[in-house]
C-alpha positions in Angstrom: -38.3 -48.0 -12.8 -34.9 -49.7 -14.5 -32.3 -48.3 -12.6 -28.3 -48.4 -14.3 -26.0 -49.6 -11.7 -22.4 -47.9 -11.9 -19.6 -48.0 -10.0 -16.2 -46.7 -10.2 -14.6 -43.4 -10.4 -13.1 -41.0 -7.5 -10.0 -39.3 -7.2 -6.6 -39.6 -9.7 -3.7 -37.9 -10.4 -3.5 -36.6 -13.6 -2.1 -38.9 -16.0 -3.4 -41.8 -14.0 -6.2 -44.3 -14.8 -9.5 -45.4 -13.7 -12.6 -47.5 -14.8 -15.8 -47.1 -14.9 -18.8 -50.1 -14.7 -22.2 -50.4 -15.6 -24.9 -52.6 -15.6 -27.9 -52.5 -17.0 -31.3 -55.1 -16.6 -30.9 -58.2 -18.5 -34.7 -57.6 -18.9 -34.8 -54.8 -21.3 -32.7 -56.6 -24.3 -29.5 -56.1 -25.8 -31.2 -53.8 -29.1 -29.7 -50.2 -27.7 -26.4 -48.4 -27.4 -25.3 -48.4 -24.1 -23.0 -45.4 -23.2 -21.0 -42.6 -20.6 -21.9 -39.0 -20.9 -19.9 -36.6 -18.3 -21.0 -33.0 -17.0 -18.4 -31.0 -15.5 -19.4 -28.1 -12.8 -21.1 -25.0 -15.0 -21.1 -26.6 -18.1 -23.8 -28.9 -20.7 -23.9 -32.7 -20.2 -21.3 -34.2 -23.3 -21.3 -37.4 -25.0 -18.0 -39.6 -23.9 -18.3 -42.5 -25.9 -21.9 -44.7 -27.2 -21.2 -48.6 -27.9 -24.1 -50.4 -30.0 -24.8 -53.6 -29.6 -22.8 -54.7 -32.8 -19.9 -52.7 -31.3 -19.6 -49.6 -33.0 -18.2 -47.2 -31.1 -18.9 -42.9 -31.2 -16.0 -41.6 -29.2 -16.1 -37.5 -28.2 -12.6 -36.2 -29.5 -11.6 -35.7 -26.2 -11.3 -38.7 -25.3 -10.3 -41.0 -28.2 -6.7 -42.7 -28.0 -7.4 -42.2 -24.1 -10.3 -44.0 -23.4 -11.5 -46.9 -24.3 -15.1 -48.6 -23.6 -16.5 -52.1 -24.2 -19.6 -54.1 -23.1 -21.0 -57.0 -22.6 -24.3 -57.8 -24.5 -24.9 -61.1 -22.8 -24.4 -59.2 -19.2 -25.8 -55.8 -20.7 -22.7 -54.2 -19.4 -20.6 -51.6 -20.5 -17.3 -50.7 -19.0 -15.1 -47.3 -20.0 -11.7 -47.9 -19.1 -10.2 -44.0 -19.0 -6.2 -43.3 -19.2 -4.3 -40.8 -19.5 -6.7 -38.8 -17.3 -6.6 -34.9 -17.7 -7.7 -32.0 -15.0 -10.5 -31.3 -17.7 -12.2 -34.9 -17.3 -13.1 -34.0 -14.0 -16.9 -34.3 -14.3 -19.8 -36.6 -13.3 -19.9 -39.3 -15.6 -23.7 -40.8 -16.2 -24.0 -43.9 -17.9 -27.1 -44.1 -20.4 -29.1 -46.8 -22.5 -31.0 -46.1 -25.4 -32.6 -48.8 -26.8 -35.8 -50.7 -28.2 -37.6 -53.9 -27.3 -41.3 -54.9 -27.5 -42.5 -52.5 -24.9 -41.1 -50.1 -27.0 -38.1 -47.9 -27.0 -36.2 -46.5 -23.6 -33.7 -43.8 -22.9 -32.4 -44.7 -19.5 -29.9 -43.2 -17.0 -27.9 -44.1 -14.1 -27.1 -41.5 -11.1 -23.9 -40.4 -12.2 -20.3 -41.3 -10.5 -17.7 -38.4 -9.6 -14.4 -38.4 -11.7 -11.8 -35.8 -10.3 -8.6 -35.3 -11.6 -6.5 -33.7 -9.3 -3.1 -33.1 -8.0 
């Protein structure tokens, strides 16, 4: 079982900052988008952002001009770097990798990381 290691998140102030990490086994190949999908309390899991492996990014309008994600193919790690943060980005963020290699393709998830944006 490939498990996505994240870590980050917890409490902020709204209009503060945090950043989220997550690393993904070197073993299953850089060929995927690697990505953060959030699901706040009573509502559908929502794309954040997706970054490909040639960097091309799919931000949710939410979020663009706050957040801002990268990775690292060599690594197989993607970060989200989250400003500006907002009472409704309170949500668990999941980080996700869809991808192919020659065992075929894979749609993985890590176990989600609280965000709360609070005063």
């Amino acid at each position: 079982q490939v498990q996505l290691v994240e870590s980050g998140g917890g409490l902020v102030q709204p209009g503060g900052s945090l950043r989220l990490s997550c690393a993904a086994p070197e073993s299953i190949g850089s060929l995927n988008a690697m990505g953060w999908y959030r699901q706040a309390p009573g509502k559908q899991r929502e794309l954040v952002v997706t970054v490909t492996n040639d960097a091309s990014t799919n931000y949710a309008d939410s979020v663009k001009g706050r957040f801002t994600a990268s990775r690292d193919n060599a690594k197989n790690t993607v970060n989200l770097q989250m400003n500006d943060l907002k009472y409704e980005d309170t949500a668990v963020y999941y980080c996700n990798v869809k991808g192919w290699n020659l065992k075929g393709s894979y749609d993985y998830w890590g176990q989600g990381t609280q965000v709360t944006v609070s005063s």
